[in-house]
LUMNU-423949 format. One record per residue: residue in one letter; y, z, x of N, C-alpha, C in turn; residue number from 1; chain. Coordinates in pm, 1 decimal. Example, Ala and Ser with C-alpha at 12.3 -4.5 7.8 and 13.67 -1.06 7.14 Angstrom:
# LUMNU-423949
<A, <-569.0, 780.0, 1319.0>, <-450.0, 780.0, 1230.0>, <-330.0, 780.0, 1320.0>, 1, A>
<S, <-225.0, 708.0, 1285.0>, <-106.0, 714.0, 1367.0>, <3.0, 787.0, 1290.0>, 2, A>
***
This chain:
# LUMNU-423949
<X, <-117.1, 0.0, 83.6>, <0.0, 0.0, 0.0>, <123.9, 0.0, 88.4>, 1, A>
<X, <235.5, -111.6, 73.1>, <351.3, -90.6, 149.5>, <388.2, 46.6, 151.3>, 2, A>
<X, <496.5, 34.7, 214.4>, <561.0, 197.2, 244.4>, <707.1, 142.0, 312.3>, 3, A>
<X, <814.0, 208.7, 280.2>, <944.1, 227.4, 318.0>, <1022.2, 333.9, 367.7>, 4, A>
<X, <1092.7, 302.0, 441.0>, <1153.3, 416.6, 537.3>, <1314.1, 381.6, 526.8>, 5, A>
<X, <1392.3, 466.6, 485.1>, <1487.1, 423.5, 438.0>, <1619.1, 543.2, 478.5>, 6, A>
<X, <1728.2, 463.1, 507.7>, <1866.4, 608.7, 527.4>, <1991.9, 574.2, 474.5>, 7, A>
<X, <2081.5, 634.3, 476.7>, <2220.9, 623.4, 391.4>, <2265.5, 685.1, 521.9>, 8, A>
<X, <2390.9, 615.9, 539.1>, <2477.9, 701.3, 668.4>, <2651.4, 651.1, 628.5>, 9, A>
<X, <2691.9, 676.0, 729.1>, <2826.2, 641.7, 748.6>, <2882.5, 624.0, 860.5>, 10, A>
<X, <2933.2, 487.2, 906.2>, <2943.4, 387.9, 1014.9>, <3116.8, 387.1, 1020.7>, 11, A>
<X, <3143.4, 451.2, 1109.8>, <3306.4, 402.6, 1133.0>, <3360.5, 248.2, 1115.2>, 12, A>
<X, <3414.8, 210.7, 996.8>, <3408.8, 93.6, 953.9>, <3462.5, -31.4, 1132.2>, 13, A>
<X, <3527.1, 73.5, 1196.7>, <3538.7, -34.1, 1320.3>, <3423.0, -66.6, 1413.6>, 14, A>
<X, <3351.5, -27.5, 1397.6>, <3208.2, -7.5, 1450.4>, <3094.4, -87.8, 1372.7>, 15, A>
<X, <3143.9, -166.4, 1286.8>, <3019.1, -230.4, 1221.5>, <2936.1, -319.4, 1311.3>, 16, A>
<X, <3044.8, -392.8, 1385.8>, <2973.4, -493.2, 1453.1>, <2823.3, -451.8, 1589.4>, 17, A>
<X, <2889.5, -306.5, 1650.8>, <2813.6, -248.7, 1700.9>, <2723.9, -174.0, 1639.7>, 18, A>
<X, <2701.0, -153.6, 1534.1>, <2592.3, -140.5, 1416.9>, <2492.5, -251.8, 1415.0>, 19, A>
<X, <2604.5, -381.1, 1434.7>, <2481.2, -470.6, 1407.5>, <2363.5, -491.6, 1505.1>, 20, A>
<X, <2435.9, -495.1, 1651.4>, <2402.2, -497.6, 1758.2>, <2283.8, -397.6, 1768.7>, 21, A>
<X, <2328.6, -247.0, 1705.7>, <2185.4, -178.5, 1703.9>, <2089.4, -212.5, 1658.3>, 22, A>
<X, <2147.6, -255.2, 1561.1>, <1993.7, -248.6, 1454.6>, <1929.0, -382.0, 1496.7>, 23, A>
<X, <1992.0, -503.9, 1580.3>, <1914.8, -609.4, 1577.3>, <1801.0, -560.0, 1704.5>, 24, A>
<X, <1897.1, -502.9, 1845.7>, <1820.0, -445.3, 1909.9>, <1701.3, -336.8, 1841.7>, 25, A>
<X, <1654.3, -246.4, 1762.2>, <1634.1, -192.9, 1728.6>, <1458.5, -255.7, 1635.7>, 26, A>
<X, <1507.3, -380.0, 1587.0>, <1444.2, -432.4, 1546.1>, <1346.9, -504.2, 1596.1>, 27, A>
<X, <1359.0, -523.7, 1715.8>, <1278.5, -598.7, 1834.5>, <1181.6, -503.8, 1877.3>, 28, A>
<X, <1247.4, -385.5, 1840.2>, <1146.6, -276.9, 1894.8>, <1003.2, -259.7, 1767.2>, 29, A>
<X, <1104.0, -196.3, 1635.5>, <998.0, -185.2, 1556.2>, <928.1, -292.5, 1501.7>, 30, A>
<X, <940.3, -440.1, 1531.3>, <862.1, -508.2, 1493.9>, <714.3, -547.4, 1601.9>, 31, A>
<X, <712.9, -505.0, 1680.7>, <632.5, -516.5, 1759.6>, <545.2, -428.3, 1748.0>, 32, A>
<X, <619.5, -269.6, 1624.6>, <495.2, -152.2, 1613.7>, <450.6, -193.7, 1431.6>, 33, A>
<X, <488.5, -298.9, 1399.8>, <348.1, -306.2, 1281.9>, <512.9, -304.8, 1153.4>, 34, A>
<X, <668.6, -288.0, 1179.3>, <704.5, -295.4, 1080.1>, <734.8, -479.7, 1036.2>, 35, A>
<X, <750.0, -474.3, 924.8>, <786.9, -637.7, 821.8>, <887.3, -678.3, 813.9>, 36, A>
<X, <984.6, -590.7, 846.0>, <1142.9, -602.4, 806.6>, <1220.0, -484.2, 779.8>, 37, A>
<X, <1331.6, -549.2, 821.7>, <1465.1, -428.1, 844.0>, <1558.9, -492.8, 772.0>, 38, A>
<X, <1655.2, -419.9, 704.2>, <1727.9, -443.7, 660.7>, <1873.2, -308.4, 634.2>, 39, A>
<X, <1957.3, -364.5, 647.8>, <2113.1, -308.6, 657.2>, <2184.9, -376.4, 593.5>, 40, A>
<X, <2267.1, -285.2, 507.9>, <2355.2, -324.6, 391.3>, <2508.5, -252.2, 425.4>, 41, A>
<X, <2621.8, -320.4, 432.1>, <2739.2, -280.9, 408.8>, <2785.8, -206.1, 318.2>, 42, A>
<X, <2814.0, -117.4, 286.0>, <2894.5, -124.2, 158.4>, <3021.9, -181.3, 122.1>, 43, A>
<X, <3031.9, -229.2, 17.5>, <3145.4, -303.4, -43.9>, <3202.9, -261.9, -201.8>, 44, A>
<X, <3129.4, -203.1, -279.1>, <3131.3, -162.8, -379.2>, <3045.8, -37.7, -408.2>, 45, A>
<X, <3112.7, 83.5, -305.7>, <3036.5, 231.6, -324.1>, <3103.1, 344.9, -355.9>, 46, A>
<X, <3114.0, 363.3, -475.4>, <3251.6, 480.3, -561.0>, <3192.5, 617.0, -549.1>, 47, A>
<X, <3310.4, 685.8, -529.6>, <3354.7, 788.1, -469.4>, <3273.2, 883.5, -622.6>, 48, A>
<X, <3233.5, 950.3, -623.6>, <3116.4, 1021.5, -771.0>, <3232.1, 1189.5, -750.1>, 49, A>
<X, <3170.7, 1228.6, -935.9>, <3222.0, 1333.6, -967.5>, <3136.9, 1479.1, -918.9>, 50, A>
<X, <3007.7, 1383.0, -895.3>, <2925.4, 1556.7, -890.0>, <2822.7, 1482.8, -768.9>, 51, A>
<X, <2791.1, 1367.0, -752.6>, <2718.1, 1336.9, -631.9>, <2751.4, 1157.6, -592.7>, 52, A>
<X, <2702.8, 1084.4, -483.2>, <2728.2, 985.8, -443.8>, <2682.2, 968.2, -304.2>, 53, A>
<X, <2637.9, 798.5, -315.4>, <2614.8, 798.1, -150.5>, <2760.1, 862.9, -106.1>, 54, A>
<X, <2872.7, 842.5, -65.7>, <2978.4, 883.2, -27.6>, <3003.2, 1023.4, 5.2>, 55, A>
<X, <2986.1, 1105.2, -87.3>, <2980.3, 1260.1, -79.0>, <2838.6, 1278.2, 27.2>, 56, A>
<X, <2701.8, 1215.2, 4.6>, <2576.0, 1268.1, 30.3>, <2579.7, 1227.6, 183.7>, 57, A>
<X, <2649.2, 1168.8, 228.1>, <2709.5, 1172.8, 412.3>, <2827.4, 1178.5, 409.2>, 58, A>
<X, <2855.6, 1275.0, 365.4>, <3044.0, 1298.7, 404.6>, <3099.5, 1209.3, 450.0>, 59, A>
<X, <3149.5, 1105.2, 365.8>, <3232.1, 1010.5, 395.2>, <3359.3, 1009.9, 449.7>, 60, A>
<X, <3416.2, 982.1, 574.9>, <3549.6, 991.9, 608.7>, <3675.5, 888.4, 607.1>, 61, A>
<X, <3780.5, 897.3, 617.3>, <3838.2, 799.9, 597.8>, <3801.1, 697.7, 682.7>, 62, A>
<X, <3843.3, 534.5, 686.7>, <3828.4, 475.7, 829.8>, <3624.4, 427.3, 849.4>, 63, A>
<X, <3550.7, 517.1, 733.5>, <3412.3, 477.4, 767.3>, <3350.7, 408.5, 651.2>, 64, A>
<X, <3256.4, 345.1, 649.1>, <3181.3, 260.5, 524.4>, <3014.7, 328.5, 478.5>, 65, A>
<X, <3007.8, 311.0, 416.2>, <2819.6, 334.5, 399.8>, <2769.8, 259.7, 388.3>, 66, A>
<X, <2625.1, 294.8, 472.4>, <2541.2, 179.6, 505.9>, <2417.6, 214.4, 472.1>, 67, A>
<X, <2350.0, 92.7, 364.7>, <2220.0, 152.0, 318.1>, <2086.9, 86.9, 412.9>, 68, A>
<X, <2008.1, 154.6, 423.6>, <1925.8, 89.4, 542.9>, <1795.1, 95.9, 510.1>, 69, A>
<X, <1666.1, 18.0, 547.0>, <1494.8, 76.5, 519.1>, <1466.2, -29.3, 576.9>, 70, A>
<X, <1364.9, -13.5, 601.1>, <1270.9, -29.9, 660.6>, <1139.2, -93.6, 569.6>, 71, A>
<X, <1054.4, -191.5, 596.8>, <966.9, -251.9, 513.6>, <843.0, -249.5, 607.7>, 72, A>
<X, <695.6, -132.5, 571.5>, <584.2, -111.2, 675.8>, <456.2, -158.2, 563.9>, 73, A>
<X, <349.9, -197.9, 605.8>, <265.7, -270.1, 558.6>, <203.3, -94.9, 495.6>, 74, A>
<X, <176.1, 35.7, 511.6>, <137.1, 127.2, 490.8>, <214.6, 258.2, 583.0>, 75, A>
<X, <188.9, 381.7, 524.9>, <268.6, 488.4, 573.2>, <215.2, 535.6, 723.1>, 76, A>
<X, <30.4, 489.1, 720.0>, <-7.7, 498.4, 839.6>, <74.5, 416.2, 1008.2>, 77, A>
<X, <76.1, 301.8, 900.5>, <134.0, 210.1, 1053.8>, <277.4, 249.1, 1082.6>, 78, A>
<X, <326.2, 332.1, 938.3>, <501.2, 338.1, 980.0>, <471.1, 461.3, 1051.0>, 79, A>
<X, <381.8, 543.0, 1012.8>, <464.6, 706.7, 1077.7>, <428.6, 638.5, 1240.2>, 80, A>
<X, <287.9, 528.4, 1355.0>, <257.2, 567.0, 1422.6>, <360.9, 442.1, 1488.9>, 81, A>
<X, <447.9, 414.0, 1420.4>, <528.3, 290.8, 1459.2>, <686.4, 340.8, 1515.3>, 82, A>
<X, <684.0, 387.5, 1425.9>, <789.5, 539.1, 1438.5>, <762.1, 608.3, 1590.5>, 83, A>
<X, <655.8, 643.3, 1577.8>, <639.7, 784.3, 1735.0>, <665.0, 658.3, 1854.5>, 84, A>
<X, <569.0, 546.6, 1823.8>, <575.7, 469.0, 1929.5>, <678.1, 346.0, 1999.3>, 85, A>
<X, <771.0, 356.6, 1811.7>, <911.5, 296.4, 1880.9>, <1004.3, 428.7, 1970.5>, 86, A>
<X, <980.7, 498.7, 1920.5>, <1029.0, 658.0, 2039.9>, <999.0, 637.6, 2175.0>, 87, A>
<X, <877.4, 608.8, 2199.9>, <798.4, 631.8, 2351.7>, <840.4, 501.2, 2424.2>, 88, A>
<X, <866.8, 377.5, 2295.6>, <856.2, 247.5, 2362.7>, <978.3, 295.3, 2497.2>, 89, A>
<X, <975.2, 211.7, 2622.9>, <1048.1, 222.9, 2700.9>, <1211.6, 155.4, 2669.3>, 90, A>
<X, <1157.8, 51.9, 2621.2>, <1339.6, -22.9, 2574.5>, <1412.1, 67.7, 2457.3>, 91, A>
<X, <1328.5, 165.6, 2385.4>, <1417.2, 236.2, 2341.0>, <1507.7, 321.0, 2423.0>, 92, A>
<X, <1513.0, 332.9, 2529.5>, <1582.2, 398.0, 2641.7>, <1729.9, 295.6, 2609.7>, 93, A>
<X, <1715.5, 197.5, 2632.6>, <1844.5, 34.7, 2640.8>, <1915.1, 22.5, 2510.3>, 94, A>
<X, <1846.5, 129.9, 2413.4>, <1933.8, 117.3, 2240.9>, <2075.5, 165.8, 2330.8>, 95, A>
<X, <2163.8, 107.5, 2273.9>, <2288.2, 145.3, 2244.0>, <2347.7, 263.9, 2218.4>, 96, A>
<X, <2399.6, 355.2, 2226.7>, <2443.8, 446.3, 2176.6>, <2431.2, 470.5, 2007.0>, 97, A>
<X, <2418.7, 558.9, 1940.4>, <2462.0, 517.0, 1770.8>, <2555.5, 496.7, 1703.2>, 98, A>
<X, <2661.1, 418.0, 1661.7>, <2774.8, 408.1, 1641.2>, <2799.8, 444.2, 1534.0>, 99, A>
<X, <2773.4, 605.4, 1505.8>, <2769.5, 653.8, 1399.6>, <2760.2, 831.4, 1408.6>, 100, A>
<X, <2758.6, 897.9, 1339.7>, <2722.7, 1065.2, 1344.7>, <2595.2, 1030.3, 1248.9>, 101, A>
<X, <2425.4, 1061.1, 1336.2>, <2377.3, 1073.5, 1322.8>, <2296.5, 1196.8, 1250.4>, 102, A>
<X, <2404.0, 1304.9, 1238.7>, <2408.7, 1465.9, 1152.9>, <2442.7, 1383.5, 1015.4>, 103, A>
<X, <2459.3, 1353.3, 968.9>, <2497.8, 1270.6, 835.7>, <2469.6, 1187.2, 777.8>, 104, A>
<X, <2338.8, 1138.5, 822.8>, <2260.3, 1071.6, 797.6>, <2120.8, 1155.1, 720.3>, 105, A>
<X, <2096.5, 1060.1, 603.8>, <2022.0, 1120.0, 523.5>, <1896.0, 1034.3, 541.0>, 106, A>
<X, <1770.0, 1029.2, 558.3>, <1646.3, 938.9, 558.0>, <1530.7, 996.8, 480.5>, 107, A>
<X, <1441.0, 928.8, 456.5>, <1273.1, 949.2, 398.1>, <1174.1, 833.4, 383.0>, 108, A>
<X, <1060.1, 889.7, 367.5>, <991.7, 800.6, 334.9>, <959.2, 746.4, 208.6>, 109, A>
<X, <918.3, 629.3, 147.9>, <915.3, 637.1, 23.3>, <804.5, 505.9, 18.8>, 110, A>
<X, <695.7, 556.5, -95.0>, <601.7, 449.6, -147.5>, <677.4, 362.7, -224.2>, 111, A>
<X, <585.8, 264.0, -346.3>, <689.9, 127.6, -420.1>, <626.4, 235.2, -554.7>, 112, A>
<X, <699.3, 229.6, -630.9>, <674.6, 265.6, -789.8>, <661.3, 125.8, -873.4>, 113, A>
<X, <837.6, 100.0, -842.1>, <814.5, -21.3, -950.1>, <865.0, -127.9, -890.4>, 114, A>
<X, <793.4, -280.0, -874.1>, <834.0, -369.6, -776.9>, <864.3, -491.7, -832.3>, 115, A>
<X, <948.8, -495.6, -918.9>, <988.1, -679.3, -962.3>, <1093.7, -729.5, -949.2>, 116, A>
<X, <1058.9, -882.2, -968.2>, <1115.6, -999.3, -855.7>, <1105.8, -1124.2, -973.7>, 117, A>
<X, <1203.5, -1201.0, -983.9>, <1183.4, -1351.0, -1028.5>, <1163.0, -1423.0, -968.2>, 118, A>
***
């Protein structure tokens, strides 16, 4: 059964481009440990909520954007050992810095419930 790995953060909106740069680097890594696809989303249309919100749920600051992110693993087995071993891989040493506060970042894992598509 697929499996997804997924985070909400907040990216100093001047910093996107070096966002991208991570995650493409980043991606070279985990595709080589068994993940399908990565994907990173801008925000462009993410309102500010009365009682919760991506925005509030990483303390959004002025000057920063939210960025929705996951990860696409064929099963939870290959993600968790894809995970330890994009850690150990050595070029994870050459990632970039994070162009981001990584304390504010929210992640999990998550199975598919409901999956449709036209």
């Amino acid at each position: 059964m697929s499996y997804y790995t997924g985070a909400v953060l907040a990216v100093p909106s001047a910093n996107k481009q070096a966002y991208v740069e991570m995650a493409q680097k980043m991606w070279e890594i985990v595709k080589d440990h068994g993940c399908l696809g990565s994907f990173d989303n801008w925000g462009v249309d993410v309102p500010m909520g009365k009682v919760t919100s991506f925005p509030m749920a990483v303390k959004l600051e002025d000057e920063e954007t939210v960025v929705f992110s996951w990860m696409e693993w064929p099963d939870r087995e290959t993600a968790d050992k894809g995970m330890d071993a994009m850690m150990a891989d050595p070029r994870s040493m050459d990632l970039p810095e994070m162009p981001f506060d990584g304390m504010r970042m929210i992640w999990g894992g998550f199975e598919p419930l409901v999956h449709l598509r036209a």
